[in-house]
C-alpha positions as CSV (number, residue, x, y, z in Angstrom):
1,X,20.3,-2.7,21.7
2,X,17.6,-1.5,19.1
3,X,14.0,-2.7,19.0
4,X,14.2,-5.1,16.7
5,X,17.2,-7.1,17.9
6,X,15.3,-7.2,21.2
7,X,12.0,-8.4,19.8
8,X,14.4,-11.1,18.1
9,X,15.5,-12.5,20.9
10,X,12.1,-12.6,22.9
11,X,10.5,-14.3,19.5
12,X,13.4,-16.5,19.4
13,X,12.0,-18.5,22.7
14,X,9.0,-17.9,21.5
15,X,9.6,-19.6,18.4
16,X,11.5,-23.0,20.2
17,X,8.5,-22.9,22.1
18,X,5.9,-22.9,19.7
19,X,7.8,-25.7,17.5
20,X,6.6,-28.2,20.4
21,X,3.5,-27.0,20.9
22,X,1.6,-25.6,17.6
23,X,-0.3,-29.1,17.6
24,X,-2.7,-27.6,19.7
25,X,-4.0,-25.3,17.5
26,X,-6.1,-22.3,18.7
27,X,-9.4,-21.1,19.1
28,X,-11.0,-21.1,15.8
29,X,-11.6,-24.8,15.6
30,X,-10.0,-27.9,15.4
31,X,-6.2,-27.0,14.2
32,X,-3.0,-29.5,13.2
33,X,0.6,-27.9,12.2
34,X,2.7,-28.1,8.9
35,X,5.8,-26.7,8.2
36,X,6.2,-23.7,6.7
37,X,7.1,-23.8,2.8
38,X,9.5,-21.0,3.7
39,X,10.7,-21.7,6.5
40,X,11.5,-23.7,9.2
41,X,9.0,-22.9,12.1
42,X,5.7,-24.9,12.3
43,X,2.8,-23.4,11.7
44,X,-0.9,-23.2,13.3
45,X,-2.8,-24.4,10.8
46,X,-6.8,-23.8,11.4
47,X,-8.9,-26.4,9.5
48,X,-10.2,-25.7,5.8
49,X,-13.9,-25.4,5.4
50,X,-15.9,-24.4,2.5
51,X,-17.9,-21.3,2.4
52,X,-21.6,-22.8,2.6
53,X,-20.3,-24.1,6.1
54,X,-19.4,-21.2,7.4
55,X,-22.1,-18.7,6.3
56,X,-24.8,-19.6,8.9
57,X,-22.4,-19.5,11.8
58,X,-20.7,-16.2,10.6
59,X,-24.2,-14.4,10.4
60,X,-24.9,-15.9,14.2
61,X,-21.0,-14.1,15.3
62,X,-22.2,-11.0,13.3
63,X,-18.6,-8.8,12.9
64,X,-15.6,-9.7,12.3
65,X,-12.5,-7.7,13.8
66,X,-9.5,-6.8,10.9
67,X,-6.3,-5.1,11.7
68,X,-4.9,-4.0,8.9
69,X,-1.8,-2.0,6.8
70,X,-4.4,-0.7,4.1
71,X,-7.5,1.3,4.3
72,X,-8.8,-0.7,1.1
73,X,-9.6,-3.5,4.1
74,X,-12.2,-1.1,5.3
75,X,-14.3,-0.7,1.1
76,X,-13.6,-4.5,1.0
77,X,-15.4,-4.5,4.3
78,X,-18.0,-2.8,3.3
79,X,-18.4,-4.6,0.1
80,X,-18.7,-7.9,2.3
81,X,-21.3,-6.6,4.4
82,X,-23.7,-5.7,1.8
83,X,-22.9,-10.0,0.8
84,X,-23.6,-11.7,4.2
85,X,-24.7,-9.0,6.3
86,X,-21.9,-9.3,8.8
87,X,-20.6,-5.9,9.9
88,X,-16.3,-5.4,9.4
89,X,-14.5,-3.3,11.7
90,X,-11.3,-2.5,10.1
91,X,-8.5,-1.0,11.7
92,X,-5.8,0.6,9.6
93,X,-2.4,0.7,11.2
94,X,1.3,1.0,10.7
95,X,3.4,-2.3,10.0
96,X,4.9,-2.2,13.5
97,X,1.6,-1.3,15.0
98,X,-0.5,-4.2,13.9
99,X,2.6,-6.3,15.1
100,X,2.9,-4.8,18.8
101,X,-0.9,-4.7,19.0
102,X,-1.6,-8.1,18.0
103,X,1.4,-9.1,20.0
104,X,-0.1,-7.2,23.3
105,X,-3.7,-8.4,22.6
106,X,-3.0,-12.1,22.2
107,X,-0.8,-12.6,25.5
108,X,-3.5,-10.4,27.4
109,X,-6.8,-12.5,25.6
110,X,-8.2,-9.2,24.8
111,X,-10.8,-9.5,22.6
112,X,-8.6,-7.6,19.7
113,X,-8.6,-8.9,15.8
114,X,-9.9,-11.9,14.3
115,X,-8.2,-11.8,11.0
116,X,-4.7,-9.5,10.2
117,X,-3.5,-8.0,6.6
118,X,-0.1,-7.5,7.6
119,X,3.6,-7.3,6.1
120,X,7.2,-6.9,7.2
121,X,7.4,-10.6,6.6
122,X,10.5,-11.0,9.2
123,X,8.8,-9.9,11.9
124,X,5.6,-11.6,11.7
125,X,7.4,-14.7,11.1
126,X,9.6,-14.2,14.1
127,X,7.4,-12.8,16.2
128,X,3.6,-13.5,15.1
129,X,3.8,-17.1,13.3
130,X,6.7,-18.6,15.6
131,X,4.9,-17.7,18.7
132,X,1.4,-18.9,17.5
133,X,-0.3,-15.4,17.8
134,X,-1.3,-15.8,14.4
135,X,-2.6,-18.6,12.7
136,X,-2.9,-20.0,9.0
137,X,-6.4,-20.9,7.4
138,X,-6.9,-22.1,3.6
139,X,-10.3,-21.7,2.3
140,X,-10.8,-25.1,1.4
141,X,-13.3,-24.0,-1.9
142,X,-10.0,-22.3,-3.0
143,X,-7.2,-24.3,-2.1
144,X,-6.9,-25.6,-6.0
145,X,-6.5,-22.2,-6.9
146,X,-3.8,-20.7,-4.9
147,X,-0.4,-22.1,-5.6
148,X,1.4,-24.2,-2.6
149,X,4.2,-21.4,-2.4
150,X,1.2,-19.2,-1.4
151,X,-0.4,-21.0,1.5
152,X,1.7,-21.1,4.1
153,X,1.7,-18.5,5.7
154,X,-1.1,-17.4,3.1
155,X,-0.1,-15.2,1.0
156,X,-3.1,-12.5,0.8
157,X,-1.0,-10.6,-2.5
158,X,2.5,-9.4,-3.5
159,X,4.0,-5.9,-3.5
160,X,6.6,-4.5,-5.3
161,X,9.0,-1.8,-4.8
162,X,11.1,-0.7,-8.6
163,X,13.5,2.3,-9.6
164,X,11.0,5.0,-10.9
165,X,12.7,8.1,-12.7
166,X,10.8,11.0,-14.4
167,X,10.8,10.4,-18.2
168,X,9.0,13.6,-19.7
169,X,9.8,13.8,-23.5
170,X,11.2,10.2,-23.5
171,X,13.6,10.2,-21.3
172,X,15.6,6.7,-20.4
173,X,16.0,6.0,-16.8
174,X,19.1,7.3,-15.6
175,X,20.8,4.1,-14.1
176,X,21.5,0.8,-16.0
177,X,23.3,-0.7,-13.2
178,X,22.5,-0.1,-9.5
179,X,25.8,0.8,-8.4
180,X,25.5,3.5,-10.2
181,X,23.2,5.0,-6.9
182,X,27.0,4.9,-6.0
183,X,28.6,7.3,-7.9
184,X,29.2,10.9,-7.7
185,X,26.7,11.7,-10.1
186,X,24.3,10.6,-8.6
187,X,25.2,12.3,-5.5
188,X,21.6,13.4,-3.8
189,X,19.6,12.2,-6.2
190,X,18.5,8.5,-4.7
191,X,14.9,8.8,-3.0
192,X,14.8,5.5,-0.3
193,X,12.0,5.9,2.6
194,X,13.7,5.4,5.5
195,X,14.2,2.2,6.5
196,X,14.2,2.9,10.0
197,X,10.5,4.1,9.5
198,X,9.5,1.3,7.2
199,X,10.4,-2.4,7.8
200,X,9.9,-3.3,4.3
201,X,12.4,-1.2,3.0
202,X,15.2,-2.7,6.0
203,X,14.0,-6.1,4.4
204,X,15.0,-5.2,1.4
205,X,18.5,-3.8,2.9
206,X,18.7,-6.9,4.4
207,X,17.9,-9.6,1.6
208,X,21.1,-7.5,0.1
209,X,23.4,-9.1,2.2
210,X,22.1,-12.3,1.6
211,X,24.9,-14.0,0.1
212,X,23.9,-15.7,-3.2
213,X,22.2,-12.0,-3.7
214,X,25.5,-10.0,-2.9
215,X,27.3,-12.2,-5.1
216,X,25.1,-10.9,-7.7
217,X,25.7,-7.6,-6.4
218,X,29.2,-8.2,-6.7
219,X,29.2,-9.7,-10.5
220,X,27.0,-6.3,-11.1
221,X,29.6,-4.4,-10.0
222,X,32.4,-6.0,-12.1
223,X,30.0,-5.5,-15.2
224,X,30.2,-1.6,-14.5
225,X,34.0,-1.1,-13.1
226,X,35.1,-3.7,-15.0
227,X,37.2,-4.9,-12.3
228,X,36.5,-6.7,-8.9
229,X,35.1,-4.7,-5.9
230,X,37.3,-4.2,-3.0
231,X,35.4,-4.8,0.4
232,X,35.5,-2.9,3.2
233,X,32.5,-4.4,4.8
234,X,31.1,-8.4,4.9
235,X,29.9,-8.6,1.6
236,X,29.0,-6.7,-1.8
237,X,25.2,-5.8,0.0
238,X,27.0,-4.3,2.7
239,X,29.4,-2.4,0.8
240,X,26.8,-1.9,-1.4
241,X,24.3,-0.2,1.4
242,X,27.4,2.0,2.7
243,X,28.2,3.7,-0.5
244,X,24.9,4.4,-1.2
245,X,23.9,5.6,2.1
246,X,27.1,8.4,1.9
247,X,26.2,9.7,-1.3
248,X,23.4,11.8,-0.7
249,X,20.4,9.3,-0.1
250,X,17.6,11.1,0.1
251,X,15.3,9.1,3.1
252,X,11.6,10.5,3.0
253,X,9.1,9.7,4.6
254,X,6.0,8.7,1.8
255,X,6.4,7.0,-1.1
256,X,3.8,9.3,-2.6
257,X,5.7,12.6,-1.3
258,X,8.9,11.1,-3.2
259,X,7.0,9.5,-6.4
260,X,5.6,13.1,-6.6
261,X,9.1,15.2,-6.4
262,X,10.5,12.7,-8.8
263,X,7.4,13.0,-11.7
264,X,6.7,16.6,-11.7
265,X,6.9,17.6,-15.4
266,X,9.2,20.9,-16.7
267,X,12.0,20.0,-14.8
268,X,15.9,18.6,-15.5
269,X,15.2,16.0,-13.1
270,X,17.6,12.9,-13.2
271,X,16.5,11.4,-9.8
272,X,15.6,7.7,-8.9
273,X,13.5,6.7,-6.6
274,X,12.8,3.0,-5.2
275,X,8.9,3.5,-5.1
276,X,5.7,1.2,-4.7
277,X,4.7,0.6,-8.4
278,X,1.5,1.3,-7.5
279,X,2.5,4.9,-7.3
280,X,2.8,4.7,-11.2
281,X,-0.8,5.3,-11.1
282,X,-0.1,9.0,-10.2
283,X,0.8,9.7,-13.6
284,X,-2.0,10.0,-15.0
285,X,-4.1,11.0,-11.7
286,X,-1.7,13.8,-11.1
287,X,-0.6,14.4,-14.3
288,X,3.2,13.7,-13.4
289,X,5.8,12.0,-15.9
290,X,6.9,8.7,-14.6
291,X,8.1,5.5,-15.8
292,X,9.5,2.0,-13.9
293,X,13.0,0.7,-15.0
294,X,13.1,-2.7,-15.3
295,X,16.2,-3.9,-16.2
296,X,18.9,-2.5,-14.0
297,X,21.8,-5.2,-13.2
298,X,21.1,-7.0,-11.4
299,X,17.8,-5.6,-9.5
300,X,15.2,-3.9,-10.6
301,X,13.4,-3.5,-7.0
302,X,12.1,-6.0,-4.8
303,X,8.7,-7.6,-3.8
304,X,7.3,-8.8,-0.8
305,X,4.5,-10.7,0.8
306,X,1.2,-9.4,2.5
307,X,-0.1,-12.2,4.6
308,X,-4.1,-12.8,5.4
309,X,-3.8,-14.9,8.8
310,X,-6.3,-15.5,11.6
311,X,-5.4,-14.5,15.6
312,X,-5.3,-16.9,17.7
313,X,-8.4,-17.2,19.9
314,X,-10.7,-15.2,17.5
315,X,-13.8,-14.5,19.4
316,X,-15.5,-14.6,15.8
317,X,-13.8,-17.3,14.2
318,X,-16.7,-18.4,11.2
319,X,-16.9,-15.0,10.3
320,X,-13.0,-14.2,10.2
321,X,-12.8,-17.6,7.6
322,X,-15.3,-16.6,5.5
323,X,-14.0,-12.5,5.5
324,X,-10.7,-14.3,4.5
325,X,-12.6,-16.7,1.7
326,X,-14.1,-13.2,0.2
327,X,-10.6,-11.5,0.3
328,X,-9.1,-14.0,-1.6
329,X,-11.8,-14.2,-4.9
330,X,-12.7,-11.9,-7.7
331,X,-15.0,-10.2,-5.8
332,X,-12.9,-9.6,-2.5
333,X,-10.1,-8.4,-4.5
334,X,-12.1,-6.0,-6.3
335,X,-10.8,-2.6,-4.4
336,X,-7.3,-3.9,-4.7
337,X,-7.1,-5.2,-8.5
338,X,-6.8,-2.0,-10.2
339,X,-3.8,-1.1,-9.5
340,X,-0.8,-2.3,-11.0
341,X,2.3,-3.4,-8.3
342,X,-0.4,-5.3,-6.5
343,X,-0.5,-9.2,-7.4
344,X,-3.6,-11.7,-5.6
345,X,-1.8,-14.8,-3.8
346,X,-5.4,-16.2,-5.7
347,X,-3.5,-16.6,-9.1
348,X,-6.7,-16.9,-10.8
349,X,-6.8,-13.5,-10.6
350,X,-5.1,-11.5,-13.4
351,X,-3.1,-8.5,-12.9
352,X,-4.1,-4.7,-13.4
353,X,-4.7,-3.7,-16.8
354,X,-0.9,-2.5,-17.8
355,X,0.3,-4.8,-16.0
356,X,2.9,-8.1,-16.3
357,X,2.5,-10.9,-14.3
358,X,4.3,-11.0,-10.9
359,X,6.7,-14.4,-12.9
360,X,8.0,-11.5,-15.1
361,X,8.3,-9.0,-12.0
362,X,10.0,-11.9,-10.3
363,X,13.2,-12.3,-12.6
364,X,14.7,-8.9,-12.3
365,X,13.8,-8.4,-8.7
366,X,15.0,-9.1,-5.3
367,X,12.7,-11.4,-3.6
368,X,11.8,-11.7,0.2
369,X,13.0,-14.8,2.8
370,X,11.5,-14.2,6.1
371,X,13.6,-16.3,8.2
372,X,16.5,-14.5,6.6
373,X,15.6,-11.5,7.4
374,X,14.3,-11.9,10.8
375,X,17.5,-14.1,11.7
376,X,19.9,-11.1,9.9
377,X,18.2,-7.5,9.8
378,X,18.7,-6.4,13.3
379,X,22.7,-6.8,12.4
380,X,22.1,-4.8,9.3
381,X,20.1,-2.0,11.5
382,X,23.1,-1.6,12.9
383,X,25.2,-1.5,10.3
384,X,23.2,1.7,8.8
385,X,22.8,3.2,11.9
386,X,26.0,4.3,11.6
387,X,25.8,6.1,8.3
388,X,22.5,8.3,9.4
């Protein structure tokens, strides 16, 4: 039995649990519950105040603890400091080790993280949100300008993950269609990051075998063949993840390592890789040739949530409110908002010069359901485990 499916099933109490008792709210204030508008757990919800409430009591707490899966927490951090004078100790981590550490630090009342930036939205639903380890606060002088769809959980921005080929001397993207990854001519040349080392990627895996997405998948595959697929597995995501997993699929382990192969300029390269848009930067930093495809049937990519959530029992709970106001303005977005692939949950906030808006992103790409995922990926784990 892998990690995952094990984690499930402990969250899985967890989560029956926490449906009865989320009510009574945690230790940053007087707290209520509301559902989920993605799912169907309740969530903690920590009460809304406005900044000029908060500010005199945050300076008294003076820190705030962040765990976090970017370093840009820590210049953000900084940035805030200089603003209130309350010192941020950020703590960059890996996906699963923010998870396991807040996880750890909660049930033990260590005095861990007050405020997360975290991802791999099936786990912390499952594991963080169900159990009441992390809780949801809406900065009440913002709550007109992040959409309903972004609140709960909040929704700190959205990532996205497209096919990214080398076009020096105008060269079109070699794929049209993604089952084309499938095919003998492509053999080798697919750059994935390993699922297995990134959860986000296994979400994406997994949202595939969703099935009003394989059914797209299928249609997809009728446009290119021109006749129906024949299944060997559940469904056109599985069949889908199979073929492309035995021809050659090139797992690394960076999306910059890959985005870096792929670009280098003087060479026949006919290569796809499904990247972080924000790796396009890298063409002009590092002098590379690279371009995003976005209209590949029926996917171009995926995007998926970061989430800005409180821990239940922060020991500095006025400063953690107000660190998450600041994250989630102009100003708090600052070290973040250059780069295109990287979209505020504050919609307010436009996109990287270069740039479409995520609504554009958002009709040729696969999208992200967290109670999907953490109800289905440990099955799909499995699934690949046999192909690697």
């Amino acid at each position: 039995m892998n990690r995952f499916k094990r984690c499930l099933i402990a969250a899985a109490a967890a989560g029956l649990a926490v449906m009865m008792v989320a009510g009574c709210g945690g230790g940053s204030g007087k707290a209520d519950s509301a559902a989920s508008g993605t799912s169907s757990i309740n969530i903690v919800q920590v009460k809304s105040e406005k900044e000029a409430d908060l500010v005199d009591q945050a300076k008294k707490e003076g820190v705030v603890k962040v765990y976090s899966i970017t370093s840009r927490a820590a210049k953000a951090g900084a940035d805030f400091e200089k603003k209130y004078g309350i010192k941020v100790e950020a703590s960059d981590m890996k996906d699963f080790e923010l998870i396991d550490k807040v996880t750890t630090e909660v049930k033990g009342n260590a005095d861990g993280a007050d405020v997360v930036i975290c991802q791999d939205s099936g786990r912390v639903y499952g594991e963080l949100l169900a159990s009441g380890y992390l809780e949801n606060y809406i900065p009440a002088d913002l709550k007109d300008q992040i959409p309903e769809k972004n609140q709960s959980p909040l929704v700190f921005a959205y990532m996205n993950k497209v096919f990214m080929y080398n076009d020096e001397n105008g060269k079109p993207c070699p794929i049209t269609n993604i089952w084309q990854l499938t095919d003998p001519s492509m053999k080798g040349k697919f750059f994935f990051k390993s699922p297995m080392q990134e959860g986000i990627n296994a979400n994406f895996l997994t949202m595939l075998t969703k099935p009003e997405v394989a059914d797209k998948m299928a249609k997809a595959y009728e446009d290119y063949y021109h006749k129906k697929l024949e299944l060997t597995t559940p469904n056109a995501g599985y069949e889908w993840i199979k073929l492309a997993f035995t021809n050659g699929l090139v797992m690394g382990s960076s999306d910059t390592s890959m985005t870096e192969s792929i670009g280098v300029k003087g060479q026949d390269n006919t290569s796809v890789g499904l990247l972080n848009y924000s790796k396009i930067r890298y063409k002009d930093k590092k002098n590379l040739a690279l371009a995003a495809a976005d209209n590949i049937n029926p996917y171009s990519g995926f995007y998926y949530p970061e989430y800005l959530l409180m821990v239940k029992g922060a020991k500095h709970p006025a400063a953690a409110k107000l660190f998450i106001q600041y994250l989630m303005t102009q100003e708090g977005f600052k070290s973040w908002a250059s780069d295109m692939g990287t979209y505020s949950g504050n919609t307010t906030i436009g996109v990287a010069k270069g740039d479409k808006p995520l609504a554009e992103w958002e009709k040729v790409l696969v999208g992200d359901d967290p109670q999907y995922i953490f109800e289905h990926r440990a099955e799909v784990e499995e699934f690949i485990s046999q192909f690697i």
